[in-house]
N, C-alpha and C positions, 0 to 999 in steps of 0.2 A: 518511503525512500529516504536515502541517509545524505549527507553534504560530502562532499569532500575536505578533509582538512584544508587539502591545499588551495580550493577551490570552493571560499566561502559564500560565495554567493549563489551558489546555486539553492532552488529551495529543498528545503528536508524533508520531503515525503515522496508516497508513492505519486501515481497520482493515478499507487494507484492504488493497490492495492489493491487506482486502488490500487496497486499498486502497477500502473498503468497506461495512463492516456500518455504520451510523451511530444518529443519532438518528431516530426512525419520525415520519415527518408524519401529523399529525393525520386523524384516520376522516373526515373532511371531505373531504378533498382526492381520498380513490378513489371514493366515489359523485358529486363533484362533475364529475371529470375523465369518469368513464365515461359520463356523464347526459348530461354539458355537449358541443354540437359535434357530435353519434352523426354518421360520416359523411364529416368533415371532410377525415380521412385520405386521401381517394379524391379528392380536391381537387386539382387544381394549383395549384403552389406560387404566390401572386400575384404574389410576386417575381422568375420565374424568368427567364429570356433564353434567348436560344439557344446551343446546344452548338455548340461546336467543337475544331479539334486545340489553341488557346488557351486556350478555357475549357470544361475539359470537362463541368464539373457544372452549367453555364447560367446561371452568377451574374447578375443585369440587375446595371450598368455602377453604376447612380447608385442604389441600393436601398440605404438606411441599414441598419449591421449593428450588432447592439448586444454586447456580449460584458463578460461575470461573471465577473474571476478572483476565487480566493480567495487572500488577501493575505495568508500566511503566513512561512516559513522560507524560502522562495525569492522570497518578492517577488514584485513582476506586473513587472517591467521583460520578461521574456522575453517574456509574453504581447505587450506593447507592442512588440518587437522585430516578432512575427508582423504585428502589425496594421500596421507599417510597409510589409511586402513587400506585405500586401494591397490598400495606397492602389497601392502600384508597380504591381499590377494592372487596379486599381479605383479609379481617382482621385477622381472623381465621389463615391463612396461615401460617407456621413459615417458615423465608428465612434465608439459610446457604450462606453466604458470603464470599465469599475468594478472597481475593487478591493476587494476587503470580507471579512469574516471570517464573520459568522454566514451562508453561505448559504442552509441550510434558513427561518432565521429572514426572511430577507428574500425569498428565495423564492416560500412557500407560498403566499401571499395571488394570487401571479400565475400559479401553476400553475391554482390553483383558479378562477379567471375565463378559463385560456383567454390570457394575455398576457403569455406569458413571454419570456426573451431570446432569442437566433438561438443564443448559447453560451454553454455553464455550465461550470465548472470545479468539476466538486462535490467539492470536500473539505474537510476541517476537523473539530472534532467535531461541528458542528452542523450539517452538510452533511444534504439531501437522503436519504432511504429509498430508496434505489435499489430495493430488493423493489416498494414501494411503486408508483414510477415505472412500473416494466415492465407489471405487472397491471392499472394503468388505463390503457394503452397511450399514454402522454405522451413514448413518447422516437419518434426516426428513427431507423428502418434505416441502419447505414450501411455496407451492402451496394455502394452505387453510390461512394461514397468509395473504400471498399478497392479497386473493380475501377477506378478512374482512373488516372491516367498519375503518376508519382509529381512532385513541385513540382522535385524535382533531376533527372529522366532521365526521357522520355517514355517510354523503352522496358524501364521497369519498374513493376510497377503500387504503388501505396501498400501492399498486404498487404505484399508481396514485401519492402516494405524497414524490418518491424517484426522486433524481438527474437521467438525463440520463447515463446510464452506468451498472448502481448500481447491476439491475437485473442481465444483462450480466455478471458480474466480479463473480456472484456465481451460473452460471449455468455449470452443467457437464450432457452431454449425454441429453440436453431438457429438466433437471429435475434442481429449483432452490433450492440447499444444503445449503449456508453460506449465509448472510445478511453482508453486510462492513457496519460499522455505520461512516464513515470519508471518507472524500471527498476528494483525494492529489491532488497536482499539482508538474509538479519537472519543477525545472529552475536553471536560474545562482543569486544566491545571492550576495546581496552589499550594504552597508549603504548609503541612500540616502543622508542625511549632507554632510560625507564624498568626495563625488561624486559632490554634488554641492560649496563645500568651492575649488576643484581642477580645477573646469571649466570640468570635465568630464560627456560626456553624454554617455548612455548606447548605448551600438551598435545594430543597426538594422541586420545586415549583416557581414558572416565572417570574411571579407576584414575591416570594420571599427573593429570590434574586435582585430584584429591582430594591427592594429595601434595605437586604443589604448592601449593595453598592453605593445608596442615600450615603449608610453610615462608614461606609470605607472610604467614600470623597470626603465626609466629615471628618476622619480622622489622616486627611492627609494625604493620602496615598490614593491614587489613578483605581477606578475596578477593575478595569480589563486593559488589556495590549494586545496585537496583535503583529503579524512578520507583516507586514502591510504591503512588500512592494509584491509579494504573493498571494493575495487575494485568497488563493482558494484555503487559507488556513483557517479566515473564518467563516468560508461557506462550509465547512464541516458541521458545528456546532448548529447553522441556519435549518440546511440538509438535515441532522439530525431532530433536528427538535419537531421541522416537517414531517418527516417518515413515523415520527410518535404520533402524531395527531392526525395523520390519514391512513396509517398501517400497511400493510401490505400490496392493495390497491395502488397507492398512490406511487411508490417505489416501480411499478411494475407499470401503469400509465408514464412517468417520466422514463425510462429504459426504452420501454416499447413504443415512446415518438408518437402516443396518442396524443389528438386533436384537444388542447387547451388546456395540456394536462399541468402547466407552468403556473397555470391560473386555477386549479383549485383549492378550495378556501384554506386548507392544510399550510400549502406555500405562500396563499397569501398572508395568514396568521403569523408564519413564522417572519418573513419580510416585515412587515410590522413590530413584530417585539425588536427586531436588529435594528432597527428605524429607530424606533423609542429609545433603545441603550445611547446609539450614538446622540441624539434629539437630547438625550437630558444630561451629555457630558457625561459621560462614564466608561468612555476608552478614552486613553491618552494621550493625549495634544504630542502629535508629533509621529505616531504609530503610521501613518499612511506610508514615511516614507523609509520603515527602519527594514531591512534586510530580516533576514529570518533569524540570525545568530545577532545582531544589534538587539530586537525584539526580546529575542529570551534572555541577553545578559542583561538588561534593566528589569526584569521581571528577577531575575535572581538578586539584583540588588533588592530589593523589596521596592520599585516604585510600582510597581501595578502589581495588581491579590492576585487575577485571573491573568492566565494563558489559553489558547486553545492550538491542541498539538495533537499527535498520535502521540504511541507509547514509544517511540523511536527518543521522544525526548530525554529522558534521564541519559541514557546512552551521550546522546548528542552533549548535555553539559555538564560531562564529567570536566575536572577542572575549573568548571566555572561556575557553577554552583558551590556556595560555601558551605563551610562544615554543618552539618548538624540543619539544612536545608530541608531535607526530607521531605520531596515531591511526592504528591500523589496526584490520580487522575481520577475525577469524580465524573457520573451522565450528565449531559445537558440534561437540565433541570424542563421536568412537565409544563407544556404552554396550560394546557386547562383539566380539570377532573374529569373531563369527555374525551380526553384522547384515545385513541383505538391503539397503542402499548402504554404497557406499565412505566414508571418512571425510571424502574432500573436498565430497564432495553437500552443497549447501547448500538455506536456503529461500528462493524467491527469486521476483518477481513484480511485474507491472505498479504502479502508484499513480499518483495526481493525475491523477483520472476524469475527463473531458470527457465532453459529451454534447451532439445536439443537439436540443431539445425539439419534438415532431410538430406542436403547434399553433406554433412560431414565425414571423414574417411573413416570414423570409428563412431561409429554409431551405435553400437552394442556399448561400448565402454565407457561412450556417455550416458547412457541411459546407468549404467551399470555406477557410475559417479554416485547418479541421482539416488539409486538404492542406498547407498553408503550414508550420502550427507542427509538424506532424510532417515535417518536410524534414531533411535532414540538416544545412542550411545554417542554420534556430531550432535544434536539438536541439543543435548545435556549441557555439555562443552561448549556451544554457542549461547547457551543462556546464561551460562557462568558468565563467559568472557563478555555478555553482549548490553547484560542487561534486558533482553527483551524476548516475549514469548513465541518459541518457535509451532511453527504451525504441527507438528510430532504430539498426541495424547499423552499425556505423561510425563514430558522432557524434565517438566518442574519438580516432578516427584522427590522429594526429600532433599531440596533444597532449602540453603535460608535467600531468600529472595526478599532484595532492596526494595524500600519503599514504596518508590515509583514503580518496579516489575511487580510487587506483591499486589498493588491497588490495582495494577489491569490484570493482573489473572483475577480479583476476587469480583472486578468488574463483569470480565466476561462470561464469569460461574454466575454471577444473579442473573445478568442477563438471561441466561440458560438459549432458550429457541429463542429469543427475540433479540438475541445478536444479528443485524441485518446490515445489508451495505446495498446502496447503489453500484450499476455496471454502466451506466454511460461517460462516466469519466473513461474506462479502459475502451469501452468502442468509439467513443464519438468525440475525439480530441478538439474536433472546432470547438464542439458545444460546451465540454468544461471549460474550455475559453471565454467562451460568451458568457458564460453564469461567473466565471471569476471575475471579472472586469465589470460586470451590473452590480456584483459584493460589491465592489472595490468604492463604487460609486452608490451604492446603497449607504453604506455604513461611514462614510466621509459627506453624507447630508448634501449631494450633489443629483440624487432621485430618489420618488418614492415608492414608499412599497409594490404602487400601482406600475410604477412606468416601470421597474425594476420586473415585474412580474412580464409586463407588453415585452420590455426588450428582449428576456430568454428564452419567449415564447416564441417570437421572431425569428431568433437565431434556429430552436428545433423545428420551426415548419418548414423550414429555407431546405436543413438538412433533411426532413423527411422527403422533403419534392425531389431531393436532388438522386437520381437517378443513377449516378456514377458510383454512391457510397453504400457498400455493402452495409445492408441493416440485419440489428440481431434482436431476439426476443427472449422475452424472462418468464 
């Protein structure tokens, strides 16, 4: 997820990705949505028109489409790009544009009456409860999108021409709700100059990490930073380097809210090495309480080697990054030779959630949006302007792509299949709670690995007993 200019404290990621777990709408809005309309769903659409090999989702011609971006690190210019090919389809159509930051906040009030946009771009920190959403059944299927003819090649369907992931990061209960139009990768960040004027090479392996960092305190400068008053920036890296050393199991025990799955040796290994960094002074005095954008401009001045970010970053400090900076993003480095992934496996995963709302009046012509801006021809054009890898196969093709966008697409090519992501963040927003604030307190030498491991374990048994909260499985 991106910051808002205006609005710099909010933190810069999904959350979700993944892009995901967010702020929870208000108890109003699911007895209001489920009470409000019983029925409506089984409706046709009043906007619809008819199908054909031109329009295959039924858009009517002249049916006003209203479309939500959230106006953060990437801007709405891309979204406004889409909305251009849409008029080239849809002339007639008049499209209501907004760009805005607080979505949940401006939102809610019109989920809950039943009169929301045709299309949302739910991200931000204040984005929409996606849990929320599902269970009072407010989103469309978009079943009938995926199986349409793609906006680039008629003789491929839209599934067919998304990143692997893509579909999975917006399915709840078999049914596909959200589209992610961006592609993350999360790693340890570092200027490549920098790194090559010092004789420093990036570490394959914890044990070389740790010595380097001996010798980058030696020479002065902090080894890691992190946006500290967000927490969950360095349980990425944590996250990561666990999901390397337990593999797919372990990923699938934490999601799936199995019994004591916080405490296997995977997590506890990883909790220990983040223990150790902070233990032997190798993040920077002062990190616990810097904002997300404090955090990355002193890593841009060269006082800390390492960041740990998504690939939203380069985006995010343009301007503030100096000339000739040239970021790249490397994998958390292999805890041990036994891990169950290779060392180039990264964590990697859809963001910047679209969706389109069940009670919308034009729900053909949202869906019909999402064909557009998922084409390869927006997704080109966003990667241009954006910086960062759209979830569309291909977008990249024959581009010269910046340093920092070229290291995560070349990231997420080694990667190959072992690009993997947790889903508890996007279901289970208490619980990425709980685990950000155990980081926060792990890595500020306030618990250990042990008790850090007892408390998140805590918080998922609370939430598996608890009865009220729809659970999902991987």
């Amino acid at each position: 997820m991106n910051p808002s200019p205006l609005n710099p404290t909010y933190p810069s990621r999904r959350s979700l990705l993944k892009g995901a777990a967010g702020v929870a709408i208000a108890a109003p809005l699911l007895s209001a949505c489920v009470t409000s309309g019983a029925g409506d769903e089984d409706k046709p659409a009043a906007n619809a028109g008819n199908k054909s090999a031109d329009n295959p989702l039924g858009v009517k011609d002249d049916a006003p489409l209203e479309v939500v971006i959230f106006k953060g690190g990437y801007g709405d210019d891309y979204a406004k790009h889409a909305e251009d090919l849409y008029k080239g389809k849809h002339a007639k159509a008049a499209i209501d544009h907004k760009g805005i930051q607080k979505v949940g906040e401006a939102l809610q009030p019109r989920f809950v009456a039943n009169t929301p946009p045709d299309v949302v771009d739910n991200t931000g920190a204040g984005r929409l409860d996606l849990a929320t959403l599902v269970a009072a059944k407010q989103l469309s299927d978009l079943a009938e999108l995926l199986d349409a003819p793609s906006f680039d090649d008629p003789n491929t369907k839209v599934r067919d021409t998304l990143l692997p992931g893509v579909i999975d990061d917006g399915t709840f209960d078999k049914q596909v709700l959200t589209l992610n139009f961006t592609y993350t990768a999360w790693g340890l960040w570092y200027s490549k100059p920098l790194f090559a004027s010092k004789g420093w090479t990036y570490p394959k392996t914890w044990d070389e990490m740790l010595t380097l960092c001996a010798t980058i305190k030696a020479a002065g400068v902090a080894p890691w930073t992190y946006q500290g008053k967000y927490p969950e920036y360095i349980n990425d890296p944590l996250l990561s380097m666990a999901a390397k050393i337990g593999g797919e199991a372990l990923l699938k025990s934490v999601d799936n809210l199995e019994p004591n799955a916080w405490k296997a040796d995977g997590l506890k290994a990883a909790a220990e090495a983040f223990a150790e960094l902070a233990g032997k002074g190798y993040i920077m005095s002062g990190s616990e309480a810097l904002s997300h954008t404090e955090a990355q401009a002193a890593w841009c001045q060269g006082k800390a080697a390492f960041i740990p970010c998504g690939s939203w970053l380069e985006s995010e400090q343009k301007g503030v990054a100096p000339a000739g900076f040239d970021m790249v993003m490397g994998p958390v480095p292999s805890r041990t030779s036994s891990d169950k992934m290779a060392g180039t496996a990264v964590q990697a995963a859809s963001s910047e959630s679209f969706l389109v709302p069940a009670k919308a009046k034009n729900v053909a012509g949202g869906l019909e949006y999402l064909r557009i801006l998922f084409s390869k021809q927006s997704a080109k054009a966003f990667a241009q302007s954006a910086g960062t890898l759209p979830a569309v196969a291909g977008a990249t093709d024959g581009l010269q792509l910046s340093s920092g966008l070229g290291s995560t697409r070349d990231a997420v090519t080694a990667a190959g299949k072992e690009a993997f992501t947790f889903r508890f963040r996007t279901w289970y927003a208490p619980l990425a709670k709980a685990v950000d604030d155990a980081t926060g307190e792990l890595v500020n030498k306030r618990a250990t690995a042990a008790e850090w491991a007892d408390r998140v374990q805590k918080a998922a048994d609370a939430l598996a007993k608890d009865s009220g909260v729809k659970k999902y499985t991987r």
